[in-house]
C-alpha positions as CSV (number, residue, x, y, z in Angstrom):
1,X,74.3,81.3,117.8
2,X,75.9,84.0,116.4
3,X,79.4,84.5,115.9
4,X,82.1,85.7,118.5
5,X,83.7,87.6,115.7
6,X,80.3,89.4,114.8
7,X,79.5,88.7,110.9
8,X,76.8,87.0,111.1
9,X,74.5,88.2,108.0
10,X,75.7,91.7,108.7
11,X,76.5,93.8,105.3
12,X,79.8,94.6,104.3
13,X,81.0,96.7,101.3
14,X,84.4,96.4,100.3
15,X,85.6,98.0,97.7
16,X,88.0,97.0,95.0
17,X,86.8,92.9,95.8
18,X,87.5,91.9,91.9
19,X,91.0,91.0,93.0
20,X,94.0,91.4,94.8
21,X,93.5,92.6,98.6
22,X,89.6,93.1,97.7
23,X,88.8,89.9,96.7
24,X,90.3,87.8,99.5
25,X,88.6,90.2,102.2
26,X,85.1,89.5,100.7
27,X,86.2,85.9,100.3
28,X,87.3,85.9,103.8
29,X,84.3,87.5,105.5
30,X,81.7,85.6,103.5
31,X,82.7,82.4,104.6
32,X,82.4,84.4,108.2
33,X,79.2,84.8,107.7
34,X,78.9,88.8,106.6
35,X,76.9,89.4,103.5
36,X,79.5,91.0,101.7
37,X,78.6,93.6,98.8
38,X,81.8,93.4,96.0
39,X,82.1,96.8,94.9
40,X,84.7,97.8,91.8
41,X,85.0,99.0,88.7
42,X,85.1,96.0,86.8
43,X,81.6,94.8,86.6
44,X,82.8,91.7,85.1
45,X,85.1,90.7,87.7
46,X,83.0,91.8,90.5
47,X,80.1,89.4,89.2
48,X,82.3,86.7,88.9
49,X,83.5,87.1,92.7
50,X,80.4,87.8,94.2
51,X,79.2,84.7,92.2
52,X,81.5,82.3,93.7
53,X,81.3,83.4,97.8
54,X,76.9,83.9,97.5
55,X,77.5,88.0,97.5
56,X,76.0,91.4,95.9
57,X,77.7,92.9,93.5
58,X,77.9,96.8,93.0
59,X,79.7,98.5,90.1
60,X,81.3,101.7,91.3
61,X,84.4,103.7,90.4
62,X,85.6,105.0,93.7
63,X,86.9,108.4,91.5
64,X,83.1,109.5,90.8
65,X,81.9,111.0,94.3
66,X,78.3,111.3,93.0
67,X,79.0,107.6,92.1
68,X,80.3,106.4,95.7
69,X,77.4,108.5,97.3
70,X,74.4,107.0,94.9
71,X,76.1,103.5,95.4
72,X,75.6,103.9,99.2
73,X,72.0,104.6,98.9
74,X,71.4,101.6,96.5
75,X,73.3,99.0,98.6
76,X,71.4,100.4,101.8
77,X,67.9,99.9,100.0
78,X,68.1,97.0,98.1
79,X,70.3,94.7,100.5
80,X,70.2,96.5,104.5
81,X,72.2,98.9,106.6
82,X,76.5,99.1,105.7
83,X,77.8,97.9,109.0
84,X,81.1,97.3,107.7
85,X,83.3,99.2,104.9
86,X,86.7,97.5,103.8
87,X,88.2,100.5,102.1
88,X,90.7,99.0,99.5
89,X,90.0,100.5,95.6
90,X,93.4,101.6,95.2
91,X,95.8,102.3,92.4
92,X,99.7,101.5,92.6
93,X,102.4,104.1,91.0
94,X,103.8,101.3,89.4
95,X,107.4,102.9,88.7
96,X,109.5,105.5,90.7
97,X,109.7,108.4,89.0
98,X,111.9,111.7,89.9
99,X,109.1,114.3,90.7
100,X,110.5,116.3,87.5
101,X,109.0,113.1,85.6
102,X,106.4,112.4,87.3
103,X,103.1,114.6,85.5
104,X,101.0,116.1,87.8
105,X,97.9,113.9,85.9
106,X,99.1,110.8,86.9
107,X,99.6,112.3,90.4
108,X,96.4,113.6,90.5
109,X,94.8,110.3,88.8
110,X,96.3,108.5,92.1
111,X,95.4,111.0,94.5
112,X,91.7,110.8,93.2
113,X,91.5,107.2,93.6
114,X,93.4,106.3,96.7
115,X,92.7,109.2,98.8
116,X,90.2,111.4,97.7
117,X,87.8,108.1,96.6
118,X,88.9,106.6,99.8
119,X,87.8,109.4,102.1
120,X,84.3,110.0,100.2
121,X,83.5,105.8,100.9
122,X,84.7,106.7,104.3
123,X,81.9,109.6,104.5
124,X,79.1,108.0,102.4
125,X,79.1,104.8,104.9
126,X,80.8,106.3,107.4
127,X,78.2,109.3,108.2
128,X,75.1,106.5,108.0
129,X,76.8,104.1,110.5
130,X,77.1,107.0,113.5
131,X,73.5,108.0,112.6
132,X,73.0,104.8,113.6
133,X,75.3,103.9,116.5
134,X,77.3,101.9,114.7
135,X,79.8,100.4,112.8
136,X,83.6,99.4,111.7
137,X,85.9,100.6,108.8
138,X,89.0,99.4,107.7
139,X,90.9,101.9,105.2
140,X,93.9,100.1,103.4
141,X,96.7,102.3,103.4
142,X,100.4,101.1,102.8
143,X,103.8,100.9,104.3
144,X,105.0,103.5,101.4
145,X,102.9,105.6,103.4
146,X,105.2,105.3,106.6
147,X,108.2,105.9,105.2
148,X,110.3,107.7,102.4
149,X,110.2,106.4,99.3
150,X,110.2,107.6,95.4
151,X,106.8,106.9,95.2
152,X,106.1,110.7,94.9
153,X,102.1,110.0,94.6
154,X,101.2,107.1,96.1
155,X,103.5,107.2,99.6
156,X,102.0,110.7,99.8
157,X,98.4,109.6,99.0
158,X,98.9,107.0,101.5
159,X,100.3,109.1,104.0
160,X,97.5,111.1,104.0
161,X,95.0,108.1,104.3
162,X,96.7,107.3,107.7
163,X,96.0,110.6,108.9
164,X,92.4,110.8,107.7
165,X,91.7,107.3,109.5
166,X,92.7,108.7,112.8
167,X,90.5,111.9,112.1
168,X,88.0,110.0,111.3
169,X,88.3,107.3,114.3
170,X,87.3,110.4,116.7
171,X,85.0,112.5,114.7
172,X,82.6,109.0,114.7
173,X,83.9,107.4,117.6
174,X,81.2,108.7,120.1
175,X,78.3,107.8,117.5
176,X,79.9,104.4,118.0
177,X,82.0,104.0,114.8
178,X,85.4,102.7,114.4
179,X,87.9,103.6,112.0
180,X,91.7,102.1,111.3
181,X,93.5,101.0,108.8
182,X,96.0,98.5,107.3
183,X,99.3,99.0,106.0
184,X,100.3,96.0,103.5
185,X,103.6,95.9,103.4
186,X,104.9,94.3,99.5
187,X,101.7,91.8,98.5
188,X,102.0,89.5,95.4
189,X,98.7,90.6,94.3
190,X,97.9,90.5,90.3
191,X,99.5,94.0,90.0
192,X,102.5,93.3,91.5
193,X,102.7,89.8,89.7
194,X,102.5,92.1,86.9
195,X,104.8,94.5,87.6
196,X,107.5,91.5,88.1
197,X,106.4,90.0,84.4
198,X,107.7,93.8,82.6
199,X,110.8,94.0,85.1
200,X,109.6,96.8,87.0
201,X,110.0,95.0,90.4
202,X,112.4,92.8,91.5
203,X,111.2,90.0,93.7
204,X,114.3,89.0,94.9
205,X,115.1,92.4,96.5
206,X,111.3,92.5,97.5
207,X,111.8,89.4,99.4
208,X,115.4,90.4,100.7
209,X,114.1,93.5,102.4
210,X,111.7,92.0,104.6
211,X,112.8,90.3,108.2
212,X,110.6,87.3,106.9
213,X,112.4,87.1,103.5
214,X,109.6,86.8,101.9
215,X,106.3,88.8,100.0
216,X,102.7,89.1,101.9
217,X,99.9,87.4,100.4
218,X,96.6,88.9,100.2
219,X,94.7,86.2,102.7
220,X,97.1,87.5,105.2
221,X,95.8,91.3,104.5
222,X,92.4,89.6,104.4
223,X,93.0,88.3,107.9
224,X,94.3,90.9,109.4
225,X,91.4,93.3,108.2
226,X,88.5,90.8,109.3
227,X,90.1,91.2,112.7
228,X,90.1,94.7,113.1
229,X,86.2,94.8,111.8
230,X,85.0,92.0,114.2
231,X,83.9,92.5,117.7
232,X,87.6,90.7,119.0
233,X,88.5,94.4,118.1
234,X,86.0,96.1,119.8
235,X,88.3,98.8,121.8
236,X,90.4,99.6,118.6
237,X,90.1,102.7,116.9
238,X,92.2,104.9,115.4
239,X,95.0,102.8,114.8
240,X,97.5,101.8,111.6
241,X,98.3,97.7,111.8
242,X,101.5,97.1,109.3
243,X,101.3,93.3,107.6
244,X,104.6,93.9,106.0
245,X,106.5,90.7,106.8
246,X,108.7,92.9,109.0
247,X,109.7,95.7,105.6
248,X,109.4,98.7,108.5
249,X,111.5,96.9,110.8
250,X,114.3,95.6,108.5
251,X,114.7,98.9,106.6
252,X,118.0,100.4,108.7
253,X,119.2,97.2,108.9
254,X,120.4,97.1,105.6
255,X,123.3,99.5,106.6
256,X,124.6,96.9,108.3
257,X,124.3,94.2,105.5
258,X,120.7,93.5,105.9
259,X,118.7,90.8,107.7
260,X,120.7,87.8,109.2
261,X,120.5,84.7,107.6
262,X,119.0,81.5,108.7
263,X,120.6,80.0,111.7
């Protein structure tokens, strides 16, 4: 019998699974039955991953579009139809930088990867799933994408992934397509673990700012994601879920001395 949620054998790419957010998605889905395709950069990595959950692996770097597009005609021909894109490859601006500091080729490195190689997965799986009838993407965007911050590149490369998921989610809708995305708030994947180890990010202030008090971990992205693909979700489209441990919400609250304490 086949799933309620829907995975059952059906092939899902998701990009950027050699870690972080990536990799617990395709961990996640495997063991719900989808045959998941681990798509990154890192060949190594990506082997190693699709190894240990019984999935494909594709070596892709989300910034070649020619890339992306000959990816999606591989995966479709030697594995089955893409009836399921997690969207994730991303880049972090690991520091906040004044925009008079910030060079325009690291904003444009970010802007390649996270929204330009974003929206070209969204179109190379995207446009075979309505020629089909169906089908269910999940972009990950970000909370910096939601609110002002002095990530100069990345909150504005977000930003623009939120709109491009609601575009999206009624251009294909019709054809039977859904789009939406994810917003993680801060997740202790390896890049932030990393960012921690040279001092660049505080994890007591990370944790402080949330009404949970605490980081997101990437299972929790994972689950949230898996939902929003499955069936459960069926008459969602278009929309932005936040998994940010309560960040948005705790934000203005800080004028007042921040989020209460423990009863």
């Amino acid at each position: 019998m086949e799933s309620p949620a829907g995975f059952d054998r059906r092939v899902v790419v998701v990009t950027g699974a050699a870690s972080g957010i990536g990799k617990s998605c395709a961990e996640l889905l495997a063991r719900r039955g989808a045959r998941v395709v681990v798509a990154d950069r890192n060949a190594d990595e990506a082997s190693r991953v699709a190894a240990a959950i019984g999935g494909s692996v594709c070596h892709v770097d989300i910034s070649d579009a020619q890339a992306i597009e000959a990816a999606a005609v591989r995966i479709e021909a030697d594995i089955g139809p893409v009836e399921m894109l997690v969207a994730n490859a991303g880049v972090i601006q690991t520091r906040p930088l004044p925009p008079e500091e910030l060079t325009l080729q690291e904003w444009d490195r970010i802007f390649a990867i996270d929204l330009r190689g974003t929206y070209q997965c969204c179109v190379s799986f995207g446009t075979r799933m309505a020629k089909r009838g169906s089908g269910s993407i999940v972009n990950i965007a970000s909370v910096a994408g939601m609110r002002s911050t002095p990530l100069h590149a990345y909150g504005a490369a977000k930003a623009a992934v939120l709109q491009m998921t609601a575009n999206l989610a009624v251009e294909w809708g019709r054809s039977g397509v859904r789009v939406n995305s994810v917003s993680p708030g801060y997740v202790l994947t390896p890049a932030i673990a990393d960012a921690i180890a040279r001092r660049l990010r505080d994890p007591a202030v990370l944790n402080e700012m949330s009404a949970l008090g605490r980081m997101v971990q990437p299972e929790q992205i994972a689950a949230a994601v898996a939902f929003l693909l499955s069936h459960e979700a069926s008459a969602i489209t278009g929309i932005n879920l936040p998994v940010d441990n309560g960040w948005l919400a705790t934000g203005s609250w800080q004028t007042y001395g921040g989020a209460p304490p423990p009863r």
